[in-house]
N, C-alpha and C positions, 0 to 999 in steps of 0.2 A: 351452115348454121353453127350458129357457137354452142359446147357441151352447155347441155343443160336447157336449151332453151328449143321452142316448135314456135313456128307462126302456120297458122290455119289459114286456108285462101278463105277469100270473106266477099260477096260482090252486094256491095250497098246499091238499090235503087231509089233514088227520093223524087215521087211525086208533087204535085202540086201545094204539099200543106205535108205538115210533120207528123202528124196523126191521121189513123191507125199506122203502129207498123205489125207487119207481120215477118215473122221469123221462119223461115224453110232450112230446115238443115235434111243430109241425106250423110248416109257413110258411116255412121256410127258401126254398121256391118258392114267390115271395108269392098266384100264383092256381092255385096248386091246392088248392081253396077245399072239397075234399071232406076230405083231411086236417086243413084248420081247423075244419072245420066237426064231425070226429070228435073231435078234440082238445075244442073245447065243450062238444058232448056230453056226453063222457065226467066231466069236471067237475062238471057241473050234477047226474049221475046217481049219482055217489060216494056213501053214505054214513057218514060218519065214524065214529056206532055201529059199522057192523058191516065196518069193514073190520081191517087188520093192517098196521099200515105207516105210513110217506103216500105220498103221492101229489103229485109236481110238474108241473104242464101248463101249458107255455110255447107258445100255440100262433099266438104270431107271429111267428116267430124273423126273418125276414126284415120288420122292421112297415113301415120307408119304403116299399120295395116294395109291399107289402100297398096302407098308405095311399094309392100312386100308382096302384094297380091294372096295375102294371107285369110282366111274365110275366119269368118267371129269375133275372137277376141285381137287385141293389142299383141305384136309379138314379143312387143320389149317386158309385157309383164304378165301375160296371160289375164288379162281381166277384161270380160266385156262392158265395154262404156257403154252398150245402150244402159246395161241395170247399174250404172254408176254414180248417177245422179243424187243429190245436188253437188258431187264431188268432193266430201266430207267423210267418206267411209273409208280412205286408207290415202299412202305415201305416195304411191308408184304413179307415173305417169300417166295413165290412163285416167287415176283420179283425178290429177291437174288439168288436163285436158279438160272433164266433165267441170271441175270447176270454176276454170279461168270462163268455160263458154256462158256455164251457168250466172255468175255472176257480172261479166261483163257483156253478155249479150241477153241470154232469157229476160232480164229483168229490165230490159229496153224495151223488149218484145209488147205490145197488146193483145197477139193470137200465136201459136205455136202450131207447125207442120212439120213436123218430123217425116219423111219418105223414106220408104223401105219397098224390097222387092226379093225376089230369091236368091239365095247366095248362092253357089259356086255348087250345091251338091242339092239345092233345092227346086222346086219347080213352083212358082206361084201364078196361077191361071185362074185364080179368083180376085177380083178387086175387092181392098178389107178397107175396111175405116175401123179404129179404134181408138177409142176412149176413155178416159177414168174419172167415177162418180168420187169425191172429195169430203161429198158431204154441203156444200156451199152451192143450194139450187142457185141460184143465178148462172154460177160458172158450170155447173154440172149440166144446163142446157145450153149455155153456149155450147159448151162443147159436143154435145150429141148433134146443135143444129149445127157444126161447122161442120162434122161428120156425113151430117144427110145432103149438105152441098157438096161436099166431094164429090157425089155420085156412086156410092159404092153397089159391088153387089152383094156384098155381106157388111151389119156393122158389128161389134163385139165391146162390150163393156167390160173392157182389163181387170176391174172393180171385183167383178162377180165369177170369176176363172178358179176352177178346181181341177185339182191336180190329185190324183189316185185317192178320191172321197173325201179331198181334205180341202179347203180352203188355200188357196193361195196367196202367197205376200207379191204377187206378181207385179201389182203397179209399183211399189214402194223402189224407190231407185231409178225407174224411168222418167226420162226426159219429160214425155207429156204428163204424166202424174205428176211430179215436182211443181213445173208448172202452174198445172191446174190449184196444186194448194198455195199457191202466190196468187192466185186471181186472174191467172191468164190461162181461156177456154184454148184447148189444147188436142190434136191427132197426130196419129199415127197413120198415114197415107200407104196403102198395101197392097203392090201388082206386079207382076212380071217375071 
């Protein structure tokens, strides 16, 4: 690759008709290698006859990391791009990253999947769905019902997440938060 420049694997499926699409990205945590590993999957198993839509699955959003087999954040700069989002909070790579996805892909998007799973020092044996309240009922029940079709066995509202008695800015920055205040019902997919 030339300095200065990343391309992200990207695998478009299109359906029978160009609406909905839905957007699956995984890797933003480069070794939680159970959400890459779903993200593939689900790829390879599309049918384009018989679906209704497309289908975009980005599932290396984090790829230096990934490549370096590094847990969390970016190695080239230390910042984690899941809380990066809409990629306007700083210079370094990670943010370009968050933003080139953000604005040339999210905003394609009609529903947002984000996959995640345990990282390298983690163990996730619970199946999560999470989501974030925006303020905007319409999208704030898409997105809970896109959650309750996941199948989870926990869901969690990122919205309402406290941290040592305090309130949390915990959605602000994430992918499906972002998201969600564009108008597109949005999760967080969590197992493995």
């Amino acid at each position: 690759r030339a300095a200065g420049s990343l391309s992200l694997p990207m695998i478009v499926v299109r359906g029978k008709s160009a609406r909905p699409t839905l957007l699956v990205t995984a890797g933003s945590h480069p070794t939680e290698y159970a959400g890459v590993e779903a993200a593939l999957r689900l790829s390879r198993t599309l049918n384009p006859k018989k679906s209704r839509g497309r289908v975009i699955v980005v599932p290396f959003v984090n790829l230096l990391g990934f490549n370096a087999r590094a847990p969390g954040a970016c190695p080239e700069d230390s910042v984690d791009i899941f809380s990066a989002f809409p990629g306007t909070g700083g210079e370094t790579v990670s943010y370009a990253i968050a933003r080139e996805l953000f604005e040339k892909v999210v905003r394609q998007a009609d529903y947002v999947v984000d996959l995640h799973g345990g990282e390298l020092n983690e163990s996730e044996s619970l199946f999560l769905a999470w989501f974030c309240k925006v303020g905007n009922v319409r999208i704030d029940r898409a997105s809970e019902k896109l959650a309750r079709t996941f199948g989870p066995d926990y869901m969690l509202d990122a919205s309402k997440i406290w941290i040592n008695r305090e309130r949390s800015n915990l959605p602000k920055g994430l992918l499906v938060y972002e998201a969600a205040r564009l108008g597109k019902p949005a999760i967080i997919g969590e197992g493995g």
